[in-house]
C-alpha positions in Angstrom: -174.3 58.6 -66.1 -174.5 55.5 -64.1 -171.2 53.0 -65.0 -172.4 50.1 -66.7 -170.4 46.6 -67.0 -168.2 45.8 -69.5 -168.6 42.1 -70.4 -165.5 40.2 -71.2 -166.0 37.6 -73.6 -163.3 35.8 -75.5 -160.3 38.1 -73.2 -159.9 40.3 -76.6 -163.3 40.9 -77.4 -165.5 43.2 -74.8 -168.6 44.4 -75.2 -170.3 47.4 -73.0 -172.5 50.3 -73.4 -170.9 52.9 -71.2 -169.0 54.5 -73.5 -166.5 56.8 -71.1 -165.2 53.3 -69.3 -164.9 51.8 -72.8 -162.5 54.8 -73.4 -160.5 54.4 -70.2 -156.4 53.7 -70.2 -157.4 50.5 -68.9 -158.5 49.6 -72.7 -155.7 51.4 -74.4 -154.5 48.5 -76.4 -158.1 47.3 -77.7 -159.5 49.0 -81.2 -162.9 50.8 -79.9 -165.5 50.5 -82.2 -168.5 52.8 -80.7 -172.0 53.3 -82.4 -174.3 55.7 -81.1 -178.1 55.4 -82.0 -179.4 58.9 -79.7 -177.9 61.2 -78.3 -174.7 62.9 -78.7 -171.2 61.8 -78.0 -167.7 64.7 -77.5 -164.4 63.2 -77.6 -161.2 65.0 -77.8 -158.2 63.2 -79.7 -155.1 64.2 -81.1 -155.5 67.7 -79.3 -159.1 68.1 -81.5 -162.8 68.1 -80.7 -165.3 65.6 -82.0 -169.1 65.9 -81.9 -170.9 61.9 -82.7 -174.5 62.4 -82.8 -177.2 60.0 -83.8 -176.1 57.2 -86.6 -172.0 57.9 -85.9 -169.9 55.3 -86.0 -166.8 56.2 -83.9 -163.3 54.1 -84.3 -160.7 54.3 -82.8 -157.3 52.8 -83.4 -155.4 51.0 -80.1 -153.4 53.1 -78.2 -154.7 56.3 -79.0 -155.3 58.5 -76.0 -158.8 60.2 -75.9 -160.3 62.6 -73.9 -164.5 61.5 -73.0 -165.6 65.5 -72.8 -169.6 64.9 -72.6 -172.3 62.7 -72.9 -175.7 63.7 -73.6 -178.3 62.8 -71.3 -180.4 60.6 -73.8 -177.9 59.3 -75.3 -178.0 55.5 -76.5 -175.0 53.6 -77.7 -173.1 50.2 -78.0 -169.3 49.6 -77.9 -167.4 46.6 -78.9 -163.4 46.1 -78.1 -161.5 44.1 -80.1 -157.5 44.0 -79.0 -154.9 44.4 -80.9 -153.3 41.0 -80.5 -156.7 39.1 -81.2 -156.5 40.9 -85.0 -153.2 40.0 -85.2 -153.5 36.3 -84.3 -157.3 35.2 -85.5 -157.7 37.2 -88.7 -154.8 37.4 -90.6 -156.5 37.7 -94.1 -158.3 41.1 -93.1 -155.4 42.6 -91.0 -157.1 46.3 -90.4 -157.2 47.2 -94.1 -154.2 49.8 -94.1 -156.2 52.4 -96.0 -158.9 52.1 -93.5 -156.1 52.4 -90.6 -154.4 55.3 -92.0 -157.9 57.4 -92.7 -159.2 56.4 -89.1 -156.4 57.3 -87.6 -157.2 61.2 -87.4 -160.8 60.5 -88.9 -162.1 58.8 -86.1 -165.7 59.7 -87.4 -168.1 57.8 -89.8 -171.5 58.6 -90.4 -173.8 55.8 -91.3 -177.6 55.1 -92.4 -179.8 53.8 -90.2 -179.9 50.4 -92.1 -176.1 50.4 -91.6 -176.3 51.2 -88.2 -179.0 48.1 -87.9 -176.2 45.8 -89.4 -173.4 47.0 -87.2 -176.2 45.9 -84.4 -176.8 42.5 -85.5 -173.2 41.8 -86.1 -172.4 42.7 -82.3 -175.9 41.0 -81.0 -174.3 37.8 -83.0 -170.7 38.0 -81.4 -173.1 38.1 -78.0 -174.8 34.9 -79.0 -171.9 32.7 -80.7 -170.4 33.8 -76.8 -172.6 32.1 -75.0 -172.8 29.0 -76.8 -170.3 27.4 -74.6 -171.4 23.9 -75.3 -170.6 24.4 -79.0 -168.1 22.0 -80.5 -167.0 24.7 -82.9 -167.0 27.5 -80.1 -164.0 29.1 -80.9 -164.4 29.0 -85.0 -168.2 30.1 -84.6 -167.3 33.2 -82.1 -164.3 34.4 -84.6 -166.4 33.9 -87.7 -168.7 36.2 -85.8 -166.1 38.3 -85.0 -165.0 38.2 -89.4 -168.4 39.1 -90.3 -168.5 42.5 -88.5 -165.3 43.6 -89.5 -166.1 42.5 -93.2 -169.2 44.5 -92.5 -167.4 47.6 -90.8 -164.9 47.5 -93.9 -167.7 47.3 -96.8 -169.5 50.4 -94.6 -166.0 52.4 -95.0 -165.6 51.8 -98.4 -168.9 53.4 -99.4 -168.7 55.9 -96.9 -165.3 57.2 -97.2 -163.8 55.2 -100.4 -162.8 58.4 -102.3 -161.9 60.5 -99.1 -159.1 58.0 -98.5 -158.1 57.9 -101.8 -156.2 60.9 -101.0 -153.6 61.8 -98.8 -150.5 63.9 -97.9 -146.7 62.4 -98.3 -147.0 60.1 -95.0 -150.0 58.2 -96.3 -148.6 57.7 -99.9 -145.7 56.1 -98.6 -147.1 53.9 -95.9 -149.3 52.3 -98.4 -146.2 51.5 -100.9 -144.9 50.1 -98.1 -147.7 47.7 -97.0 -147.5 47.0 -100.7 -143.9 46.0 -100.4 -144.3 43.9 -97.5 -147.2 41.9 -98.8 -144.5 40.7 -101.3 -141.8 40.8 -99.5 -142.5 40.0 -95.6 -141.6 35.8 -95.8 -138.1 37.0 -96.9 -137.2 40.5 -95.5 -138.0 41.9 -92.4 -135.4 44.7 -91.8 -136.9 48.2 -92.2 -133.4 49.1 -93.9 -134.5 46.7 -96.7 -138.0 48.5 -97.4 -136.3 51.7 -97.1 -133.8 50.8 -99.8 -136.5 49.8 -101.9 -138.7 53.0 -101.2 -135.4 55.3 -101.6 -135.9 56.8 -98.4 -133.9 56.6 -95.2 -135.1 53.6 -92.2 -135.7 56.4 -89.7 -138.0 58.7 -92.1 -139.8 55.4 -92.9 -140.5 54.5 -89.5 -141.3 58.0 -88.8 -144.0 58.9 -91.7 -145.9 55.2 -90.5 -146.1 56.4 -87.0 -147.8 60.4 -88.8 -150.2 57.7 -90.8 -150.9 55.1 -88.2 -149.8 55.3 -84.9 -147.1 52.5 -85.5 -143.8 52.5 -87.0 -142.5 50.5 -89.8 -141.3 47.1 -87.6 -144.5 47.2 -86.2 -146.2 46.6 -89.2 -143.1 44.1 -90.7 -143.5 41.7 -87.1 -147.5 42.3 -88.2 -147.8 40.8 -91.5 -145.2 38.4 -90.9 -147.1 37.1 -87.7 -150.3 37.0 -90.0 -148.2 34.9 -92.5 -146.8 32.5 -90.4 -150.0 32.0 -88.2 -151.6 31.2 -91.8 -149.1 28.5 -92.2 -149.2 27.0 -88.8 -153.2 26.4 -89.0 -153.9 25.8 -92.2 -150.5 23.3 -93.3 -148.6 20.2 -91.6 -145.5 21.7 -92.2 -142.7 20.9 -89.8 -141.6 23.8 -87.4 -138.2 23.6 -89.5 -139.8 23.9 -92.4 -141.5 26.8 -91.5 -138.6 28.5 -89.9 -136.5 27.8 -93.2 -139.3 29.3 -95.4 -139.6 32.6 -93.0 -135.8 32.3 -93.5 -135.2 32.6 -89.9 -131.6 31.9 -88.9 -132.4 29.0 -86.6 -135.5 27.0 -84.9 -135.1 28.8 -81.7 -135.1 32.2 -83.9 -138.5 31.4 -84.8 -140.0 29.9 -82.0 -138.7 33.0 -80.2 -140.6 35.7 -82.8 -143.5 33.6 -82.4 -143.7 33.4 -78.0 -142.5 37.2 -78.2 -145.8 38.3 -80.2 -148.4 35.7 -79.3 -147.4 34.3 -75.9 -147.5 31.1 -77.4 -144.6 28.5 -79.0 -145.1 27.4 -82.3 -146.5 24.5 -81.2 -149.3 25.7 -78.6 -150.2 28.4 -81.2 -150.9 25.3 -83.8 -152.8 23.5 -81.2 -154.7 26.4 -80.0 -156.3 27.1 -83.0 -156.9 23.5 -84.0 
């Protein structure tokens, strides 16, 4: 099959339709949202073989290796990347719904209806647009509200599709989820695994260990995760001093904080704030 380009739009959001480059290493840290409307897609993950045929929706979670066995001829279909730090930084309030995340992560497949499929379509077609409206005073806000609305879309799709499938689960899922329920609570003031552990009677290591079975991360990866969705929440929507901010978090200092901030967005407090004002 002839390699096709992928367009980079905002840095974290790619579009293309060649499907086995979309699934290179190079992409590794993007979530791969792939929609097939003909044609026939193989994949192997986790040491298993999946078939996508015609009205599949395929994700897959960031840093999952996957294996691109075969690509039918005919085949017709659209990928969209979103990274893993653009979730984390622009859309704090849907944050990957953790139910979602754990089922995905060894159900890559979801089988849609045709009108879904259509809506999945216009949703990318509109991230395509709001990206080349360059000129637009509201660039940035119009692009990630683009961005909200397919993800919003993708998550209302899962929920009919697979609602009661992920409704169940072994031991791993049943206490990853109390935990993501803990840390909604609990993040602004506690973000030690040994403190969610405590509170889950378990031990820090078989915590960490039963997130990775469920998601692919461990337990401070999902503890830096919400907290970084809390904080950013503060920074762009409040006037709140830096020290203030810090105090609330209960960091031990201002340079704490500015530190946790630069370490998972690349950015100070400060630049953050002004980025996404």
């Amino acid at each position: 099959m002839e390699q096709q380009q992928i367009d980079i739009l905002d840095d974290d959001i790619l579009y293309t339709e060649d499907v086995v480059q979309a699934c290179s290493e190079r992409y590794k840290d993007y979530f791969l949202h792939i929609f097939v409307r003909r044609g026939s897609v193989s994949f192997r993950l986790n040491d298993q073989l999946y078939r996508a045929t015609a009205n599949y929706g395929i994700i897959l979670i960031e840093g999952k290796p996957i294996e691109v066995v075969h690509v039918a001829v005919n085949t017709k279909a659209f990928v969209l990347l979103i990274s893993s730090r653009y979730l984390m930084q622009h859309m704090p309030k849907i944050n990957y719904n953790i139910k979602g995340l754990t089922y995905y992560h060894n159900n890559p497949l979801m089988a849609m209806s045709r009108e879904e499929m259509a809506q999945c379509s216009r949703d990318v077609d509109d991230i395509i647009r709001r990206w080349h409206q360059h000129t637009h005073l509201y660039f940035t806000e119009t692009l990630m509200r683009a961005v909200d609305n397919f993800t919003y879309d993708l998550f209302d799709i899962y929920a009919r599709c697979n609602g009661e499938q992920t409704a169940k689960g072994g031991q791993e899922t049943i206490v990853t989820q109390q935990f993501i329920a803990l840390l909604e609570k609990n993040v602004q003031h506690q973000r030690r695994v040994d403190y969610y552990a405590e509170q889950l009677f378990v031990t820090p290591k078989y915590l960490s260990r039963v997130c990775q079975q469920a998601t692919g991360h461990n337990a401070s990866y999902w503890i830096n995760r919400f907290a970084l969705a809390r904080i950013s929440e503060v920074l762009t929507t409040t006037d709140q001093s830096l020290t203030d901010i810090s105090n609330t978090f209960e960091f031990p200092s201002l340079s704490h904080f500015t530190r946790f901030v630069k370490t998972h967005t690349s950015m100070t407090p400060t630049e953050f704030r002004y980025k996404r004002n």
